[in-house]
C-alpha positions as CSV (number, residue, x, y, z in Angstrom):
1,X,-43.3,43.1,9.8
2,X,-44.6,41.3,13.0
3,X,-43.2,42.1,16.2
4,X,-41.9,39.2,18.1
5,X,-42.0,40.0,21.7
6,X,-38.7,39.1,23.8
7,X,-40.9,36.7,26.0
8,X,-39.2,33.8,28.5
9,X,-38.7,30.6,26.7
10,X,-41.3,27.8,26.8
11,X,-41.1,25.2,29.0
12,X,-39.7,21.4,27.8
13,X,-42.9,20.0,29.4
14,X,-46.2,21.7,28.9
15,X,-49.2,19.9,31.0
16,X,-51.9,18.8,28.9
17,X,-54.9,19.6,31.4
18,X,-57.9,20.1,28.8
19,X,-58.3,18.4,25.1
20,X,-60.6,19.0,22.0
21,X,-61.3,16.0,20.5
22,X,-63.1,16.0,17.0
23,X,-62.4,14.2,14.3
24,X,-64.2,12.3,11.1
25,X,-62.1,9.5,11.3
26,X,-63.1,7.9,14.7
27,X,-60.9,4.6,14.4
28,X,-59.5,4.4,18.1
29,X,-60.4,7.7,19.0
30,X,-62.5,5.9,22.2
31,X,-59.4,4.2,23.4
32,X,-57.7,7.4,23.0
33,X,-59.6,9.7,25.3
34,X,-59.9,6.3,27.4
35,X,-56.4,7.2,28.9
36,X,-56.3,10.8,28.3
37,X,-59.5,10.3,30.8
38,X,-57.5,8.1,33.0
39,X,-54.8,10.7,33.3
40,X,-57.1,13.4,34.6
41,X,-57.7,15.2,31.6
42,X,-60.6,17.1,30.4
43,X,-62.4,16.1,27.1
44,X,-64.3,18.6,25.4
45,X,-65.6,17.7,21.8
46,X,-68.4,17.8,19.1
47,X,-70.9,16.3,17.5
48,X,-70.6,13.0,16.9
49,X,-67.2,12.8,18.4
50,X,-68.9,14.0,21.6
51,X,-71.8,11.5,21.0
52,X,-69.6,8.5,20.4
53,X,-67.4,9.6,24.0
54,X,-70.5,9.5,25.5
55,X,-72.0,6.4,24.4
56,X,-68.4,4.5,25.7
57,X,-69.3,5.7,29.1
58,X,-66.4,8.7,28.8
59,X,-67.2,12.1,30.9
60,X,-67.2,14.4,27.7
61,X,-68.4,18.3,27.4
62,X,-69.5,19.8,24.2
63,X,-68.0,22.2,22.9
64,X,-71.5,24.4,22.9
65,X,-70.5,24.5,26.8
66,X,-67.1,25.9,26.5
67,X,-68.4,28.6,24.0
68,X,-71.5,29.3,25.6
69,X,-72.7,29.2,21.6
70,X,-74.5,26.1,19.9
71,X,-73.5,24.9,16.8
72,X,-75.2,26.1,13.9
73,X,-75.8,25.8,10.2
74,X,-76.1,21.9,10.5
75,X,-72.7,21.5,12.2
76,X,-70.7,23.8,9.1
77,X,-69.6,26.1,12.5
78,X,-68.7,24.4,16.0
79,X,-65.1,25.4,16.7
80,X,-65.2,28.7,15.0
81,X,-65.6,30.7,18.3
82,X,-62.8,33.0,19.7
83,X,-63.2,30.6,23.1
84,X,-61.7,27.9,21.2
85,X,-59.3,30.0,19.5
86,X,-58.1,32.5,22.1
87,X,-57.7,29.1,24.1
88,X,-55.4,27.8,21.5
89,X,-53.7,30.5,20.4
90,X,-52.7,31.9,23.7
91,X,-49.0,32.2,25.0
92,X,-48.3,31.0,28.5
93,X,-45.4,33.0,28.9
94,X,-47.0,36.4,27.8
95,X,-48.2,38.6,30.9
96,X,-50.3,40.3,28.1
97,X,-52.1,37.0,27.0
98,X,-52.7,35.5,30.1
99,X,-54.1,38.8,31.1
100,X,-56.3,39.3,28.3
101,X,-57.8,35.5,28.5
102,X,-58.5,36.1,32.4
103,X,-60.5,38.8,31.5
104,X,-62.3,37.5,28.8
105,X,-62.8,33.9,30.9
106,X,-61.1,32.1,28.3
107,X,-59.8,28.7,29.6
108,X,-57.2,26.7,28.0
109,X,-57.2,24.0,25.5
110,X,-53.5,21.8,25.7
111,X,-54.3,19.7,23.3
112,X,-56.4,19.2,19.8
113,X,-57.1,16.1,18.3
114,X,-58.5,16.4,14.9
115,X,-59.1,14.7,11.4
116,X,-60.3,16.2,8.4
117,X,-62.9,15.1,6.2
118,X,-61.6,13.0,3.4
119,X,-61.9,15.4,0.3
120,X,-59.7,13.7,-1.9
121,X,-61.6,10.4,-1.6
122,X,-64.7,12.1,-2.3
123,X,-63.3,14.0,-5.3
124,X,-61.5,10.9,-6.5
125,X,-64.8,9.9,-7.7
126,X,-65.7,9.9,-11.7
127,X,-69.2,11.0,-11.0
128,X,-68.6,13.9,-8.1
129,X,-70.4,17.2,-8.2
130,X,-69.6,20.5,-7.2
131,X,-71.5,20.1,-4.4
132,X,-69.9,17.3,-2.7
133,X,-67.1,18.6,-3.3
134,X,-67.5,22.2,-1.4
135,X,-69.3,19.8,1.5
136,X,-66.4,18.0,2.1
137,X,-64.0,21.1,2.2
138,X,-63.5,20.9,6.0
139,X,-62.8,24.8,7.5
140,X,-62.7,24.5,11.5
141,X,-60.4,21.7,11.6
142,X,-57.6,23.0,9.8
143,X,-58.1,26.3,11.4
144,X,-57.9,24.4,14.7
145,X,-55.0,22.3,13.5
146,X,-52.9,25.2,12.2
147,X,-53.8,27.5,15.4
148,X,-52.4,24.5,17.8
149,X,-49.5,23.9,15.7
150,X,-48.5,27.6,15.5
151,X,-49.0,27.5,19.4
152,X,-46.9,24.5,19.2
153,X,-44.5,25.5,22.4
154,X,-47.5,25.6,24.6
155,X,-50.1,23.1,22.9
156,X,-49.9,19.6,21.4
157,X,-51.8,18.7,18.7
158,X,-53.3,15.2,17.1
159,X,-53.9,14.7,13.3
160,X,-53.7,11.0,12.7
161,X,-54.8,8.3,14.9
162,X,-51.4,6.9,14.1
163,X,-49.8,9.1,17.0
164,X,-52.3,8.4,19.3
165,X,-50.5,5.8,21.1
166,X,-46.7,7.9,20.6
167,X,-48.5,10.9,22.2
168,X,-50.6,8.6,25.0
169,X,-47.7,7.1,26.3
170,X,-46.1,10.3,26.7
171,X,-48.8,11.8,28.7
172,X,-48.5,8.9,30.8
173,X,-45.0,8.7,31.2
174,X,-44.2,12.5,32.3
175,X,-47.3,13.0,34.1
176,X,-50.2,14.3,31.8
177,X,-47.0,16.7,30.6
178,X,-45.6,16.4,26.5
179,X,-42.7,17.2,25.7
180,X,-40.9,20.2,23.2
181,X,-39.6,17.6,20.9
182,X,-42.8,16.0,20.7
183,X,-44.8,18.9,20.0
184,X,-42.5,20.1,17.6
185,X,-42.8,16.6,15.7
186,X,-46.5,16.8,16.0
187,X,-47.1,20.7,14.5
188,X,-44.6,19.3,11.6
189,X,-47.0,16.9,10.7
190,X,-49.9,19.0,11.0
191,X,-48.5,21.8,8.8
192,X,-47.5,19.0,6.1
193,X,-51.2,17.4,6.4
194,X,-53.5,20.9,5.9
195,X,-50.9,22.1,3.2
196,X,-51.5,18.6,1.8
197,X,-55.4,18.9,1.8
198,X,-55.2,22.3,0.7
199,X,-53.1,21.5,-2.5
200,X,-55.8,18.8,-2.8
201,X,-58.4,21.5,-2.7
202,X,-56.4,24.0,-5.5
203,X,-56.1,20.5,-7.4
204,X,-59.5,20.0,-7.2
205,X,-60.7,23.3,-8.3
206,X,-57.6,23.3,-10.8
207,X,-59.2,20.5,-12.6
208,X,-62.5,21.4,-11.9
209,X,-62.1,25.2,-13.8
210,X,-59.9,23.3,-16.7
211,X,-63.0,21.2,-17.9
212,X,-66.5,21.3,-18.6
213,X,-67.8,19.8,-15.9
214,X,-67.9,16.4,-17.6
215,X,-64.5,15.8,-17.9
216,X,-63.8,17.0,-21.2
217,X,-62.1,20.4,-21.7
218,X,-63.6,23.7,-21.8
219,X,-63.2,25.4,-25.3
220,X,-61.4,27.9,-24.2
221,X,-59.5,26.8,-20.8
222,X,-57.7,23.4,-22.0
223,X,-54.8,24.1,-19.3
224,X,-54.3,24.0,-15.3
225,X,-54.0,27.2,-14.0
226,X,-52.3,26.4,-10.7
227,X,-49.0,25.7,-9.8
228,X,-48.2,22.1,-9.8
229,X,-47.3,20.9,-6.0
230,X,-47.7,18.3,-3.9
231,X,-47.1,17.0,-0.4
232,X,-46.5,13.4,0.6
233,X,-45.3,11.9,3.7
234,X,-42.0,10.2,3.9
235,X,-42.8,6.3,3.7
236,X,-39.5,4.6,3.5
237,X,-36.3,5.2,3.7
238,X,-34.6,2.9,0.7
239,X,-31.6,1.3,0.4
240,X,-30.4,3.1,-2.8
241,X,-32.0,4.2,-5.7
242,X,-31.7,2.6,-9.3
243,X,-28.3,2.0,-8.7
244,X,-26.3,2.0,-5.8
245,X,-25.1,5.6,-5.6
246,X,-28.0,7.1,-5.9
247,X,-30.4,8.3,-2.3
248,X,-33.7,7.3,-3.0
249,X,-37.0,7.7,-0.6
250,X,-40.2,6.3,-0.9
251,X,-43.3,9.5,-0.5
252,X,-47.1,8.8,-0.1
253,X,-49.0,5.8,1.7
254,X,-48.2,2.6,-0.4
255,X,-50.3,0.8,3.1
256,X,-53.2,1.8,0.7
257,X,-52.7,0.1,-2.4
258,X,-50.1,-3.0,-1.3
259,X,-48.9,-4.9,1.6
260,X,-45.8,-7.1,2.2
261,X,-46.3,-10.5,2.9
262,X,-43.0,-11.8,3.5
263,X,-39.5,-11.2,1.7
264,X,-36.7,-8.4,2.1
265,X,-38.0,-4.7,1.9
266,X,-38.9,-3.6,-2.1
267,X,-36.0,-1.7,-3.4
268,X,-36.4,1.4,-5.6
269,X,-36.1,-1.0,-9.0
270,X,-38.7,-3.2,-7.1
271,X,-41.6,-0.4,-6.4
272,X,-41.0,0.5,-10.2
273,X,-41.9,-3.5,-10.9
274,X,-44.6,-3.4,-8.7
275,X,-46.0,-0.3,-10.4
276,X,-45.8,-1.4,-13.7
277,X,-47.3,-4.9,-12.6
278,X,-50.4,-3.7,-10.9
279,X,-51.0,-1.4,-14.1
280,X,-51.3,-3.9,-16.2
281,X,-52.8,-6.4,-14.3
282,X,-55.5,-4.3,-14.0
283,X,-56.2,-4.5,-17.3
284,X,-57.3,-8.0,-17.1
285,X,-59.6,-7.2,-13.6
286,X,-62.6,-8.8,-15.1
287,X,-61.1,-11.1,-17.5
288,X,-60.7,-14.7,-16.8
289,X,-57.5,-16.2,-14.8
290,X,-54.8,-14.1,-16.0
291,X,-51.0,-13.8,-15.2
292,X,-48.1,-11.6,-16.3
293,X,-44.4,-12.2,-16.0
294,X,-42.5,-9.0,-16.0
295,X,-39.2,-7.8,-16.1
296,X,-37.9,-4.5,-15.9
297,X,-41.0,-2.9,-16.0
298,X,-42.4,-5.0,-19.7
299,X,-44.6,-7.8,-20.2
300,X,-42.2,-10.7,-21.1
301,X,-45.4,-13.0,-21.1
302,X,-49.4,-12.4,-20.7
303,X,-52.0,-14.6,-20.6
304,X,-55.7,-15.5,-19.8
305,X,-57.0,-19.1,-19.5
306,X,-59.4,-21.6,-17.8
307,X,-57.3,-21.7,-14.5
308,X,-54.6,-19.7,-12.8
309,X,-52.3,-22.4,-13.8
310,X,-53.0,-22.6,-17.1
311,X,-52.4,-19.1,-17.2
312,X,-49.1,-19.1,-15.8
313,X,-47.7,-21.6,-18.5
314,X,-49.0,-19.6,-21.1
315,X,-47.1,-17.0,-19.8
316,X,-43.7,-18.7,-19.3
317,X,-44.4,-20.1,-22.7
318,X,-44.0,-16.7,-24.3
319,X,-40.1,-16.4,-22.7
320,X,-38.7,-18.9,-20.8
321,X,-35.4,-16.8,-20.4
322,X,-36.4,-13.4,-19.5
323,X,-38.8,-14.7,-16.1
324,X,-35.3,-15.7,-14.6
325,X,-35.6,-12.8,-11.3
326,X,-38.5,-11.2,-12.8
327,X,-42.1,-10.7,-11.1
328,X,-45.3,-12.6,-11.5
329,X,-48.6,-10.8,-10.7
330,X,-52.2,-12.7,-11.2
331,X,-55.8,-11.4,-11.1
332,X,-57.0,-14.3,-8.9
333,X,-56.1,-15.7,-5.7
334,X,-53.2,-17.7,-5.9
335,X,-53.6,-21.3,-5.5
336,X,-51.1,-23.8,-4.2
337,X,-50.7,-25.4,-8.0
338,X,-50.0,-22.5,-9.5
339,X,-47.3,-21.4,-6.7
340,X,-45.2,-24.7,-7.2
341,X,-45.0,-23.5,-10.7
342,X,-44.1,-20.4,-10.6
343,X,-41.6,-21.8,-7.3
344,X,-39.2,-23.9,-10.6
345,X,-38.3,-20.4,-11.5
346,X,-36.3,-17.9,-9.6
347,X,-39.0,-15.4,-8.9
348,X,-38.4,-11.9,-7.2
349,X,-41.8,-10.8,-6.2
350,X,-45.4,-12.4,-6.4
351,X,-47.9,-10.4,-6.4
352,X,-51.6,-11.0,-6.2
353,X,-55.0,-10.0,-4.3
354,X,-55.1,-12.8,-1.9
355,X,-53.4,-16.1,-1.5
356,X,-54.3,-19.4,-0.2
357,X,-53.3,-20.2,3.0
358,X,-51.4,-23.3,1.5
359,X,-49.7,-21.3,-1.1
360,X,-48.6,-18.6,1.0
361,X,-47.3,-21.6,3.6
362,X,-45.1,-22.9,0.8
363,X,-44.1,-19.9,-1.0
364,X,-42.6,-18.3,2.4
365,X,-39.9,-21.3,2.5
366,X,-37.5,-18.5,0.6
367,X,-37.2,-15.9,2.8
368,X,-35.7,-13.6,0.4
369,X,-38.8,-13.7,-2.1
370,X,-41.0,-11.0,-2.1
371,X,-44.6,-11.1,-1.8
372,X,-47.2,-8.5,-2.2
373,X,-50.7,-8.6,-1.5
374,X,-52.3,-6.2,-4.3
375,X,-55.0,-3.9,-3.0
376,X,-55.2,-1.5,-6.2
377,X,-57.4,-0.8,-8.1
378,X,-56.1,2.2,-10.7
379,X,-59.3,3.8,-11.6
380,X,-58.8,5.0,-7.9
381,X,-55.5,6.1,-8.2
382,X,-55.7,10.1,-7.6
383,X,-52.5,11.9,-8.7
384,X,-51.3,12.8,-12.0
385,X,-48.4,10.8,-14.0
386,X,-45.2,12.5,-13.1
387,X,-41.8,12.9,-14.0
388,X,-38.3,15.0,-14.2
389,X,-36.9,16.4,-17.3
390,X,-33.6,18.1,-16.5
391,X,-34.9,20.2,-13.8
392,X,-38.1,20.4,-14.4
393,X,-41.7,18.6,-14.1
394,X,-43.8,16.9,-16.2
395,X,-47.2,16.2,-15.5
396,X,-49.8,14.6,-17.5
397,X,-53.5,12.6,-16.7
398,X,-52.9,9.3,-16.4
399,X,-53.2,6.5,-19.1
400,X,-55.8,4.7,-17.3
401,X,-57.1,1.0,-17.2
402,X,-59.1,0.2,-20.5
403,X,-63.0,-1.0,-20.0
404,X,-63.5,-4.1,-18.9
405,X,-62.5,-7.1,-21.2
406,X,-64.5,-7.8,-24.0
407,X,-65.4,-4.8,-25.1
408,X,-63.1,-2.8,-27.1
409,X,-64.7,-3.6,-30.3
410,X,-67.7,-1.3,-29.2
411,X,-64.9,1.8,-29.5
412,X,-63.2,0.4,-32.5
413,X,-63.4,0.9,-36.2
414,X,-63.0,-2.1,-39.1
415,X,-61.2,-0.7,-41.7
416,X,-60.3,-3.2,-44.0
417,X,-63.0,-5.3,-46.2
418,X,-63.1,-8.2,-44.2
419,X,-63.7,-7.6,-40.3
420,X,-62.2,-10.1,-37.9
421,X,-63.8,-13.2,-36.9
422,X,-64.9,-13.7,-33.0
423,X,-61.8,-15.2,-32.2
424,X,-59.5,-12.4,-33.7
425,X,-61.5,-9.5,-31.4
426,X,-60.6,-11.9,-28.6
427,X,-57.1,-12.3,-29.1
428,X,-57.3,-8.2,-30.4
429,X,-58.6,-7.0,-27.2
430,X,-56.2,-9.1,-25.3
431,X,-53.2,-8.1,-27.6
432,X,-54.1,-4.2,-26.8
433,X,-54.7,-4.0,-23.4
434,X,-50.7,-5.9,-23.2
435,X,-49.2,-3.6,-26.0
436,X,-50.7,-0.6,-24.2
437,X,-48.4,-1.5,-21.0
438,X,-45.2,-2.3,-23.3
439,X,-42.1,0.4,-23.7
440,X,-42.5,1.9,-27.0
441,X,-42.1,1.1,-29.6
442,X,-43.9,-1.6,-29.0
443,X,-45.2,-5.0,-31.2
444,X,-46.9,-7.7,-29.4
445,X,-48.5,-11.1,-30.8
446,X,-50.9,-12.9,-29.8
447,X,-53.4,-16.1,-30.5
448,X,-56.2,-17.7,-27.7
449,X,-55.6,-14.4,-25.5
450,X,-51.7,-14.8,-24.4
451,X,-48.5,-13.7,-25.8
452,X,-46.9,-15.3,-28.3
453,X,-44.0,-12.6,-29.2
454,X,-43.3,-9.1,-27.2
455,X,-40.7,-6.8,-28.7
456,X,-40.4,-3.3,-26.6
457,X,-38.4,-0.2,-26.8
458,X,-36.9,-0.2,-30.2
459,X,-35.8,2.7,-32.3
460,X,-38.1,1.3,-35.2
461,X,-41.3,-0.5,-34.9
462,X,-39.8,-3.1,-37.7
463,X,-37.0,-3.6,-34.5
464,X,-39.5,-4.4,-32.4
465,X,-41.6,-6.9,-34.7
466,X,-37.9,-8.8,-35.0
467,X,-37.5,-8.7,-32.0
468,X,-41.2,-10.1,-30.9
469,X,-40.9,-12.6,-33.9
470,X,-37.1,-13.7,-32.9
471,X,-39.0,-13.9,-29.4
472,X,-41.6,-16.9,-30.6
473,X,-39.1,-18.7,-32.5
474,X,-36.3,-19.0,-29.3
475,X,-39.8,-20.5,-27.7
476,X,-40.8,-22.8,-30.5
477,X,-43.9,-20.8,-31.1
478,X,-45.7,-20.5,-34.2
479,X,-47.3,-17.3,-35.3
480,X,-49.9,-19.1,-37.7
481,X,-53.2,-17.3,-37.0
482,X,-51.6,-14.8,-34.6
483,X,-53.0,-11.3,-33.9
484,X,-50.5,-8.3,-34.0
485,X,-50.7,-4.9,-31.7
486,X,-48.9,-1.8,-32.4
487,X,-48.7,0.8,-29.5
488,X,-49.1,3.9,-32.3
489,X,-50.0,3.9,-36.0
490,X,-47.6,2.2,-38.7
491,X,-46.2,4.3,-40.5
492,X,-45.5,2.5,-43.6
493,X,-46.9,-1.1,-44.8
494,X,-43.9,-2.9,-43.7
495,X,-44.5,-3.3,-40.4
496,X,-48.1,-5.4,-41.4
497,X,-46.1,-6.5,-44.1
498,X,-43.6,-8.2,-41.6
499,X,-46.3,-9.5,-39.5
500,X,-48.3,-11.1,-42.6
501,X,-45.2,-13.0,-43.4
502,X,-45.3,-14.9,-40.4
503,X,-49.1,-15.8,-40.4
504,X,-50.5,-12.6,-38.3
505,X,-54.3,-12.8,-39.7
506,X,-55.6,-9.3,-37.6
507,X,-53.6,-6.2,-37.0
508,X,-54.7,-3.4,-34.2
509,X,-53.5,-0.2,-34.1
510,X,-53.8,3.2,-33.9
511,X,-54.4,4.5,-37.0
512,X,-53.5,8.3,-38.0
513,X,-50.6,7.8,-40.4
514,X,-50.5,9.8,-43.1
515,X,-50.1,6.6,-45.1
516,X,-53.2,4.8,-43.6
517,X,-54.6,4.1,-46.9
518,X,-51.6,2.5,-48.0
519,X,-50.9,0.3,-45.4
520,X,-54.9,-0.4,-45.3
521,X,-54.9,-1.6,-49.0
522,X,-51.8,-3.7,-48.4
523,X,-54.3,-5.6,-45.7
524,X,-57.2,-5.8,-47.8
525,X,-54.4,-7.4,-50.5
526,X,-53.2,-9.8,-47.7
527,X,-56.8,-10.7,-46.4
528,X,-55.9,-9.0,-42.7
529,X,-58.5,-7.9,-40.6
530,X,-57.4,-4.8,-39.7
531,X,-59.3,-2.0,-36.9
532,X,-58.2,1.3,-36.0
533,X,-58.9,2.1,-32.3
534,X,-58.2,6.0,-32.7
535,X,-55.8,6.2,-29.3
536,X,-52.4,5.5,-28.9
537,X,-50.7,4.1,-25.8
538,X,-46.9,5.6,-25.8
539,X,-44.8,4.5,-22.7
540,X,-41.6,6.2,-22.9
């Protein structure tokens, strides 16, 4: 066990007289050091850091000065010195340290201001190597970060350029001095951000030992190895949770995929919407126009037409009872036309990548209304799908966005006698990429790419062609010449027995069932086009 020494306790304010400033993220960094300058305080730093101080007319010393050692192996070691880490680590209140850096001329550094390099963009990529990977593992920062923050009564220290004005206006308000509270909030969020990068790291490697190297799994290593953690910043606060007696928080930085136009904060139920909506709008990136109308997390209505519009009424078409406080999300920026539509219907949340000027003008008239400006793009999306059972964690890869529009026959197999005509892939492709974002079991119809009938989370997959079926009649739609998805295989020929006697012409699906013959002969009897696409899409 470690000895703690019975030592007098820090002061509230520690003076911040000499900073190490070096970081890969250099947004506001120069305005930064600006007033730490201002306020009479060293600036020591690396680099580019150092270069870029420089260049804004800052008086800056590298860090090669402090050590009296250059940096070497094309930058891999600059802070790696005992200088900088006897001057971090060092406790002001110890006779024995202060005695000890006196004779070793060690001066003291107040304050670090450090980013790390951005690893988990890099390996976020499909195509990264080993070697970018193990060049964006960043090793002096976080041994500089951790140092400061374990030093944390004597030194402050900077991870995100998001304190830099919190901690600047400190400085300036108690004389160059920062405060116990504020250091303690700063080595919190340290610790959280290297414990974050190295879980990224594990993750990384995790993966990385778990495949081939080309993202299919080794022969004999088809498992993570690693314990499954993560850490997230706290985003939000919610009101409740999926019903009102239930805490819920909000983890991660949502600033990176959406941002809030206008409307009353998203609630739990609402992120979940979002979520679902950006999922499978993304699905229809490069398609034409395209617009879904959600509600509780389903596709009540999908379609793809000449014009935004256009779109949209296809959509309603589908349902015109479920939209009622539901969410629309497009693929397009949303024009004025197509927002006076969607305005006739109580709608909770609007999301889409841009909007006109005019259309955002008009749709901010309800000040309860949500909308979102969508900045995802899923491919990007780095963590894993999780979820609780009892107390417990799943995780699993997630079910990403299919190739771009258009192109699912290239992956698909005919297996029935007559293949389907250039229409039926259309409205096929369409029909899959909605199914595959439906509850399961789930049964969606379709002609001239949009939704015609959508049943979702039944017990039976004959429930949820009733349902889709009972669907298109309530909306005086026929099914003549209609495709028909299926999320997972059928199991028997009834379910494309039921969609044959209400004009389906093409089935996709699947495939796998033990019965596969059966149910392909009863389409070859029928005259269906049928295609097998080998891969499910379960959403439980």
């Amino acid at each position: 066990m470690i000895e703690v020494k019975n030592l007098p306790p820090p002061a509230d304010l520690q003076v911040v007289r000499r900073a190490l400033i070096s970081v890969f993220d250099k947004s506001g960094i120069v305005d930064f050091a600006r007033r730490l300058s201002a306020l009479g305080i060293e600036l020591v730093s690396t680099g580019g850091t150092a270069k870029l101080l420089a260049q804004a007319g800052l008086e800056v010393s590298d860090v090669s000065n402090l050590t009296g050692f250059p940096e070497i192996l094309g930058g891999r070691v600059k802070t790696l010195h005992p200088i900088v880490h006897g001057g971090l680590l060092f406790r002001r209140n110890d006779p024995d340290d202060q005695r000890e850096v006196k004779e070793h001329d060690i001066p003291s550094i107040d304050l670090v201001v450090t980013n790390l390099y951005p690893f988990a963009d890099v390996v976020g990529r499909a195509d990264v190597t080993m070697a970018e990977a193990l060049e964006n593992i960043d090793i002096g920062g976080p041994t500089m970060i951790r140092a400061a923050a374990k030093n944390h009564f004597f030194v402050g220290v900077v991870t995100s350029p998001d304190d830099y004005d919190e901690v600047a206006q400190v400085l300036e308000t108690h004389e160059s001095r920062l405060t116990l509270s504020v250091r303690e909030r700063l080595a919190a969020r340290a610790f959280e951000r290297t414990a974050s990068y190295d879980r990224n790291v594990a993750g990384f490697f995790d993966r990385w030992t778990a495949h081939s190297g080309d993202g299919q799994p080794a022969a004999n290593d088809k498992s993570p190895n690693a314990a499954f953690s993560v850490t997230m910043p706290l985003a939000a606060a919610l009101r409740y949770g999926e019903n009102p007696h239930q805490q819920a928080r909000l983890y991660g930085s949502p600033e990176q995929t959406y941002r809030q136009l206008h409307g009353k904060e998203l609630s739990f139920n609402n992120l979940l919407d979002l979520s679902a909506a950006v999922q499978l709008i993304d699905e229809f990136r490069s398609a034409e126009p395209s617009v879904a109308i959600l509600k509780h997390t389903n596709p009540c209505g999908v379609a793809t037409r000449g014009t935004l519009l256009d779109a949209y009424n296809a959509a309603f078409a589908t349902d015109k009872q479920s939209p009622f406080g539901g969410i629309v999300v497009v693929n397009r920026e949303l024009d004025l036309e197509t927002a006076r539509a969607i305005d006739a219907v109580f709608t909770e949340i609007i999301i889409a990548p841009a909007f006109a000027a005019d259309a955002l003008d008009f749709l901010q008239a309800k000040k309860n209304r949500r909308l979102i400006e969508n900045k995802s793009n899923t491919a990007g999306f780095s963590l894993p799908d999780v979820r609780t059972v009892m107390d417990c964690l799943l995780v699993q890869d997630r079910d990403g966005a299919l190739p771009d529009a258009g192109t699912l026959r290239d992956s698909c197999t005919v297996v029935t006698k007559r293949a389907p005509t250039e229409q039926e892939w259309k409205d096929l492709d369409f029909a899959w990429r909605v199914v595959k974002n439906v509850k399961s079991n789930a049964i969606v119809y379709a002609r001239d790419c949009a939704t015609l009938g959508i049943g979702a989370g039944q017990m039976s997959r004959i429930d949820s062609s009733e349902i889709a079926v009972s669907k298109s009649r309530k909306s005086a739609l026929s099914l003549d010449g209609s495709v028909v998805a299926s999320d997972a295989f059928f199991p028997f020929a009834d379910g494309l027995a039921a969609a044959a006697e209400v004009g389906s012409t093409a089935a996709i699906q699947p495939g796998g069932s033990v019965r596969d013959d059966e149910v392909i002969a009863y389409a070859d009897d029928a005259g269906i086009a049928m295609v097998f696409t080998g891969r499910r899409h379960f959403r439980h």
